[in-house]
C-alpha positions in Angstrom: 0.0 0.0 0.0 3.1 2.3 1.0 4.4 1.7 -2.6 1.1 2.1 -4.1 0.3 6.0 -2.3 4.0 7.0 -3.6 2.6 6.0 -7.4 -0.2 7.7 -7.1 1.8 10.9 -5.5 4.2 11.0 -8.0 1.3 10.6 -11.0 -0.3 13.5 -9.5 3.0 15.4 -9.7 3.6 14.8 -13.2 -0.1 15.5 -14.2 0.7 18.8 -12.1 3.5 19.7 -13.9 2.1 19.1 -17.6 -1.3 20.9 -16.1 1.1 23.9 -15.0 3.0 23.7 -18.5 -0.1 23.8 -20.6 -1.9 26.3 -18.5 0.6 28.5 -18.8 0.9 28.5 -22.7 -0.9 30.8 -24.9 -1.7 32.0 -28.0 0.6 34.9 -29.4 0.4 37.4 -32.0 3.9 37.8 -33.8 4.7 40.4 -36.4 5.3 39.6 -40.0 6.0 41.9 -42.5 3.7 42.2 -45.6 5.4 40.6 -49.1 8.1 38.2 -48.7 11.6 38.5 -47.2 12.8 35.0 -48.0 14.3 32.5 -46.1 12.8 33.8 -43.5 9.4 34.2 -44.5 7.1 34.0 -48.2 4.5 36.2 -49.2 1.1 35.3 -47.9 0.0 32.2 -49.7 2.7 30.9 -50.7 3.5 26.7 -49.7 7.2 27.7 -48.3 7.0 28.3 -44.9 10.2 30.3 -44.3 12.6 30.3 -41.2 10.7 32.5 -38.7 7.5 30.1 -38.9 9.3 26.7 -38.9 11.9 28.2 -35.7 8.8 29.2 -34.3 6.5 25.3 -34.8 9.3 24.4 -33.1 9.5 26.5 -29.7 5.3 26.2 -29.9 6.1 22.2 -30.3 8.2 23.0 -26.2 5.9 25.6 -24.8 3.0 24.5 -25.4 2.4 28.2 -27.6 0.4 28.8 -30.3 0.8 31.7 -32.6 -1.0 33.7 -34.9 1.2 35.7 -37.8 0.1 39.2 -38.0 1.0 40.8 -41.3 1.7 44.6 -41.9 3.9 47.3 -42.9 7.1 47.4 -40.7 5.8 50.9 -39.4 2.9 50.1 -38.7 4.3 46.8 -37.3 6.2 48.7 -34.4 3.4 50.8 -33.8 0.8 47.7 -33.2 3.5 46.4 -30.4 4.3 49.8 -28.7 0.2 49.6 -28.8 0.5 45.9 -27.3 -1.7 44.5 -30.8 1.1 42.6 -31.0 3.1 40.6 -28.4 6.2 39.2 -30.6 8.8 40.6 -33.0 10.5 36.9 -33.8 14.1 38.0 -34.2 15.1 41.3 -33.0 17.8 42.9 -31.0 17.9 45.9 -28.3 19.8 47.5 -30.5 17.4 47.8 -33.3 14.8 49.2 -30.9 16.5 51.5 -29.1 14.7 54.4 -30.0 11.5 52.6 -30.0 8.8 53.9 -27.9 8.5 50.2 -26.3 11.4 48.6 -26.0 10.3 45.4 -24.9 11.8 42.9 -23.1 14.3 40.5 -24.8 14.7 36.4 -25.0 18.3 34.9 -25.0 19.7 34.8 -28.6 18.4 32.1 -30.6 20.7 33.0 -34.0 23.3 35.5 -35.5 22.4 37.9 -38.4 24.8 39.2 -40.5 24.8 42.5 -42.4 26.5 42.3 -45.9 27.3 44.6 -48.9 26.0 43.0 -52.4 28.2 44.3 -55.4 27.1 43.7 -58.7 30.4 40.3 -59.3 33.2 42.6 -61.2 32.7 45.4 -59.0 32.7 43.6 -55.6 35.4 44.5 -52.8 35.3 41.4 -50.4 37.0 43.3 -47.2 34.8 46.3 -47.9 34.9 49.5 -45.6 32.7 52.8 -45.5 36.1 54.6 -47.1 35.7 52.2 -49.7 32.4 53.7 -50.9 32.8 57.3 -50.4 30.8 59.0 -52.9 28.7 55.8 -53.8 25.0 55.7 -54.2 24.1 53.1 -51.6 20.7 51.2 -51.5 19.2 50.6 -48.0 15.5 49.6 -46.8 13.5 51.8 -44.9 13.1 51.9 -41.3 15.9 49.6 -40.6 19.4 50.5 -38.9 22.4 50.2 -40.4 25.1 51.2 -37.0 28.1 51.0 -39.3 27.1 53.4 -42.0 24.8 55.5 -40.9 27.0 58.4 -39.7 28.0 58.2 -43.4 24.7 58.7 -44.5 23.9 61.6 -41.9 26.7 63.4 -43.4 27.1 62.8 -47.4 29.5 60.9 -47.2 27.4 58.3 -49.0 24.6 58.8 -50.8 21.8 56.2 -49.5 19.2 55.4 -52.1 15.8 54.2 -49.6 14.0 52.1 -50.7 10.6 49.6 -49.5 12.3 45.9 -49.0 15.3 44.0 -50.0 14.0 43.0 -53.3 13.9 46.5 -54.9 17.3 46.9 -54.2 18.3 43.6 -56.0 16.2 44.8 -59.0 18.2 48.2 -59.0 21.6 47.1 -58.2 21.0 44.5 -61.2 19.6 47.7 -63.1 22.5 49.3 -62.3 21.1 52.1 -61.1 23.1 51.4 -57.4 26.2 51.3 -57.0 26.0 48.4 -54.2 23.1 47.8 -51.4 23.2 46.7 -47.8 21.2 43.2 -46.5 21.2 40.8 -44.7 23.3 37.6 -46.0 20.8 35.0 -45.6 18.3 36.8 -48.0 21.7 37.7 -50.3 22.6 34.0 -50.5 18.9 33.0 -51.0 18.0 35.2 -54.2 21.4 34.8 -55.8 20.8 30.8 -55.4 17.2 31.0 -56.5 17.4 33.9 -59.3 20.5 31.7 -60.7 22.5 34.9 -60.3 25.8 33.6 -59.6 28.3 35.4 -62.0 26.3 38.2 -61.7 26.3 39.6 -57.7 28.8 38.6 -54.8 28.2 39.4 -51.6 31.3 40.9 -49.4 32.5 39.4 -45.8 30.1 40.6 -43.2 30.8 44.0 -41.7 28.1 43.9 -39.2 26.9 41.4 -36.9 24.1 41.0 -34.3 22.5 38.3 -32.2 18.7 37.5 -32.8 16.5 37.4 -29.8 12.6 37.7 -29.5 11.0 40.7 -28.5 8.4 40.3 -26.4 5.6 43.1 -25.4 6.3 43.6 -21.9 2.6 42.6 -21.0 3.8 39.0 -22.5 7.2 39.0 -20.6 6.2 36.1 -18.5 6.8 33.9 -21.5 10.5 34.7 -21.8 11.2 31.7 -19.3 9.5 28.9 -20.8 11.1 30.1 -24.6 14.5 30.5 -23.1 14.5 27.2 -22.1 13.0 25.8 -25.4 15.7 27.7 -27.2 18.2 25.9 -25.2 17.0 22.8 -26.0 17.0 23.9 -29.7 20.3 24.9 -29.9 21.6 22.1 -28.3 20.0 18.8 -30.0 20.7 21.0 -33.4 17.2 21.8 -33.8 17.5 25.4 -35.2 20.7 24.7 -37.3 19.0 22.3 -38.9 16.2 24.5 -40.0 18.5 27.6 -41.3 20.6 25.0 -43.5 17.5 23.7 -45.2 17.5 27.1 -46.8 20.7 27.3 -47.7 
């Protein structure tokens, strides 16, 4: 009988702790941006899923989450989570949103994003620097940050070109109508793979890197534990490598 009452105890534990896990879990908004920044996420519609929704399957598949993708303009994006309409920005960093009315509060980095400059190939300069473009007409997207050349913007010293997303400035720097443009490398790597544009733009070494976190709305910051720990496990059984290198 002694045996028997320590089962049943320890059953009543373990249906505690899942009845805690699942209780706690819930159903999250998270920012997308409208048309398509690929790999990390297609234009609504399409079959490909994209990086940001299979990373996040995977922490819902360890918290218990759900989560509903909210698409919009990146400005109006920003305002909808300083309005808390929105509890997630999937991979952010303080730096980004420092001047953002909400800051939020921040997860443990999940991934690494590095900045590149994409030449058109018989132009490119693979150790580039900001005194290597001094007079250049740079493409850039609006809204977003860019810490190592910005004071070069702010004073002439390049001219930026702004324009909506990432794709534009592939189409003008293909155009030749930019001189080079600024993204991400993932997205680089992914259009020049997909496009077949190999031969004809090369992407430097990264001058910029930061480490991707989520952004939660601080009215949602009693989630960061529960994803922290998922992302641990993630990281560690090879989880989220696994899902960046299917897209590359």
């Amino acid at each position: 009988m002694k045996q028997l009452a320590i089962c049943f105890v320890a059953v009543l534990f373990l249906a505690g702790v899942v009845f805690v896990n699942v209780s706690a879990a819930e159903t999250l908004r998270v920012m997308l941006h409208e048309g398509s920044f690929p790999p990390y996420y297609f234009k609504e519609g399409d079959v490909r899923t994209g990086i940001v929704k299979d990373i996040f399957n995977a922490f819902g598949q360890e918290t218990g989450d759900t989560f509903e993708f909210v698409r919009c303009p990146f400005n109006r994006s920003q305002r909808k989570f300083d309005a808390g309409e929105l509890d997630i920005e999937p991979m952010s960093n303080p730096v980004w949103r420092q001047s953002a009315k909400v800051l939020g509060e921040f997860s443990k980095p999940f991934a690494v994003s590095d900045s590149i400059v994409l030449f058109r190939a018989d132009k490119v300069i693979p150790d580039v620097a900001p005194k290597d473009l001094l007079g250049k007409t740079v493409g850039v997207v609006r809204g977003y940050y860019y810490p190592v050349y910005s004071p070069y913007f702010a004073d002439g010293r390049i001219n930026s070109h702004i324009l909506e997303n990432e794709n534009k400035l592939v189409q003008l720097l293909l155009a030749d109508r930019l001189d080079q443009a600024l993204m991400n490398k993932d997205f680089a790597f992914y259009q020049i793979k997909e496009q077949g544009l190999n031969g004809k733009l090369a992407v430097s070494k990264p001058y910029d890197s930061l480490e991707m976190m989520i952004r939660f709305h601080p009215s949602k910051k009693d989630a960061i534990p529960r994803f922290n720990k998922a992302i641990d496990k993630l990281l560690n059984d090879g989880t989220i490598k696994k899902i960046y290198d299917q897209y590359r």
